[in-house]
N, C-alpha and C positions, 0 to 999 in steps of 0.2 A: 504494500500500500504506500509505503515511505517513496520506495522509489519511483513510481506513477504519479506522485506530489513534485516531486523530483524533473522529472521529463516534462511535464508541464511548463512547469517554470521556466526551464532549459528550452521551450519551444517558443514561450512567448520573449523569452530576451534574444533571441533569434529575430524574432518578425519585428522587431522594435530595436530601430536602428539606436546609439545613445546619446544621438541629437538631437532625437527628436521633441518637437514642443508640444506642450499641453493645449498651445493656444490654436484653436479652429482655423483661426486667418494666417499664420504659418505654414499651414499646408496648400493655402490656396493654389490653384495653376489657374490661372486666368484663360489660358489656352486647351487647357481640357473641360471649361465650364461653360454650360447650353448656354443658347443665344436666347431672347426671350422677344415675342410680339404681344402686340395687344390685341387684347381677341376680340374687341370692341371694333377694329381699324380690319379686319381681317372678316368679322360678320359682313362688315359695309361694305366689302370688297368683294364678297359673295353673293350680295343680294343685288348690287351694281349688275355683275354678273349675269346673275338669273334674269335681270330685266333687258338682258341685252341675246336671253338666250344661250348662254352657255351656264354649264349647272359646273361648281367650283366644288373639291370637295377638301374642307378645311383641316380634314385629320392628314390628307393628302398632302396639303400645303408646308403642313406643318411637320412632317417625316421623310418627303422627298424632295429634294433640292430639284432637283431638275424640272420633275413638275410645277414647284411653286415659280420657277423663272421662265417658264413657259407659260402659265397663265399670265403671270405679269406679262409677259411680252405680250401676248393676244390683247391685253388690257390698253396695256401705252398704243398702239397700234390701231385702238377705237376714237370713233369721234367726240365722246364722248369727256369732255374738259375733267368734269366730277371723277370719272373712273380712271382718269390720265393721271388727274394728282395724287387722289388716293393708291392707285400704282407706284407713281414715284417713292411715295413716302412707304410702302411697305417694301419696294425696294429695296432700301438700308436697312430693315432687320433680317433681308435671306441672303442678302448678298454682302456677305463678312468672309473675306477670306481667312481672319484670325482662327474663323470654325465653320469654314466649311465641310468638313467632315463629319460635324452636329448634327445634330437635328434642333430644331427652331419649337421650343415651348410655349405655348398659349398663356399668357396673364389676363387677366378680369381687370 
Protein backbone atom coordinates (compact mmCIF):
# COMPACT_ATOMS: atom_id res chain seq x y z
CA UNK A 1 0.00 0.00 0.00
CA UNK A 2 3.18 2.26 1.02
CA UNK A 3 4.59 1.93 -2.04
CA UNK A 4 1.23 2.67 -4.56
CA UNK A 5 1.29 6.01 -2.10
CA UNK A 6 4.69 6.18 -3.39
CA UNK A 7 4.25 5.82 -7.21
CA UNK A 8 1.64 8.38 -7.19
CA UNK A 9 3.59 10.87 -5.90
CA UNK A 10 6.50 10.00 -8.17
CA UNK A 11 3.91 10.23 -11.14
CA UNK A 12 2.60 13.52 -10.37
CA UNK A 13 6.20 15.40 -9.62
CA UNK A 14 6.78 13.86 -13.17
CA UNK A 15 3.67 15.61 -14.81
CA UNK A 16 4.42 18.98 -12.94
CA UNK A 17 7.38 20.50 -14.29
CA UNK A 18 9.02 22.65 -10.80
CA UNK A 19 8.38 25.98 -12.40
CA UNK A 20 5.42 25.78 -12.80
CA UNK A 21 2.82 28.52 -11.23
CA UNK A 22 -0.08 28.27 -9.36
CA UNK A 23 -1.37 31.38 -11.02
CA UNK A 24 -4.09 30.48 -14.07
CA UNK A 25 -2.67 33.47 -16.30
CA UNK A 26 0.92 31.96 -16.30
CA UNK A 27 -0.20 29.24 -18.26
CA UNK A 28 -1.85 31.26 -20.61
CA UNK A 29 -0.95 30.61 -24.67
CA UNK A 30 -2.73 33.22 -26.27
CA UNK A 31 -2.04 31.37 -29.45
CA UNK A 32 -3.73 28.12 -28.49
CA UNK A 33 -6.85 30.13 -27.05
CA UNK A 34 -10.40 30.02 -29.29
CA UNK A 35 -11.28 33.08 -31.00
CA UNK A 36 -14.78 34.35 -29.93
CA UNK A 37 -17.87 36.04 -32.13
CA UNK A 38 -20.91 37.54 -31.03
CA UNK A 39 -23.70 35.53 -31.71
CA UNK A 40 -25.83 38.49 -31.67
CA UNK A 41 -23.70 39.83 -35.04
CA UNK A 42 -23.62 36.25 -36.56
CA UNK A 43 -27.85 35.64 -35.90
CA UNK A 44 -28.15 39.05 -38.07
CA UNK A 45 -25.84 37.72 -40.47
CA UNK A 46 -28.07 34.60 -40.84
CA UNK A 47 -31.37 36.18 -41.07
CA UNK A 48 -29.75 38.90 -43.68
CA UNK A 49 -29.00 35.67 -45.31
CA UNK A 50 -32.23 33.97 -45.39
CA UNK A 51 -33.93 37.13 -46.68
CA UNK A 52 -31.77 37.16 -49.55
CA UNK A 53 -32.29 33.24 -49.99
CA UNK A 54 -29.57 31.51 -48.93
CA UNK A 55 -30.02 29.48 -45.57
CA UNK A 56 -26.58 30.09 -43.22
CA UNK A 57 -25.91 27.45 -40.87
CA UNK A 58 -24.36 29.12 -37.78
CA UNK A 59 -22.84 25.99 -35.86
CA UNK A 60 -21.22 25.71 -39.44
CA UNK A 61 -19.84 29.14 -39.35
CA UNK A 62 -18.72 28.75 -36.25
CA UNK A 63 -16.48 25.16 -36.76
CA UNK A 64 -15.51 25.40 -40.27
CA UNK A 65 -13.26 28.18 -41.48
CA UNK A 66 -13.70 27.71 -44.86
CA UNK A 67 -17.39 27.71 -44.84
CA UNK A 68 -17.64 30.66 -42.72
CA UNK A 69 -15.30 32.64 -45.43
CA UNK A 70 -17.20 31.53 -48.10
CA UNK A 71 -20.59 32.77 -46.83
CA UNK A 72 -18.90 36.00 -46.13
CA UNK A 73 -17.63 36.18 -49.55
CA UNK A 74 -21.37 35.28 -51.06
CA UNK A 75 -22.37 38.19 -48.50
CA UNK A 76 -19.69 41.00 -49.56
CA UNK A 77 -20.49 40.07 -53.04
CA UNK A 78 -24.48 41.00 -52.57
CA UNK A 79 -26.01 44.35 -53.16
CA UNK A 80 -27.04 44.57 -50.27
CA UNK A 81 -25.08 47.68 -48.08
CA UNK A 82 -26.67 46.18 -44.46
CA UNK A 83 -25.30 42.41 -45.39
CA UNK A 84 -21.96 44.10 -46.87
CA UNK A 85 -21.09 45.75 -43.59
CA UNK A 86 -22.27 43.26 -41.28
CA UNK A 87 -19.99 40.80 -43.47
CA UNK A 88 -17.05 43.19 -43.11
CA UNK A 89 -17.27 43.21 -39.54
CA UNK A 90 -17.69 39.41 -38.87
CA UNK A 91 -14.94 39.20 -41.06
CA UNK A 92 -12.22 40.08 -38.32
CA UNK A 93 -13.57 37.52 -35.96
CA UNK A 94 -12.91 34.37 -38.66
CA UNK A 95 -10.32 35.70 -40.37
CA UNK A 96 -7.28 35.67 -37.48
CA UNK A 97 -4.41 34.10 -38.70
CA UNK A 98 -3.12 34.09 -34.97
CA UNK A 99 -5.89 30.95 -34.81
CA UNK A 100 -6.61 29.93 -37.64
CA UNK A 101 -6.42 26.53 -36.95
CA UNK A 102 -9.52 27.25 -34.17
CA UNK A 103 -12.55 27.10 -34.35
CA UNK A 104 -14.57 30.41 -33.73
CA UNK A 105 -16.94 30.26 -30.36
CA UNK A 106 -20.25 31.98 -30.04
CA UNK A 107 -20.65 34.69 -27.19
CA UNK A 108 -24.27 36.13 -26.19
Amino acid sequence: MHNLHAQAAAAVAVAEPADASLEASDDFDLAASPRYCPTGLLQGFALLMAGRGRCVNTDMMLGDHEYAMWQLACARASDDPELVALAIRLFFYFDDPLHSDLPVLGTA
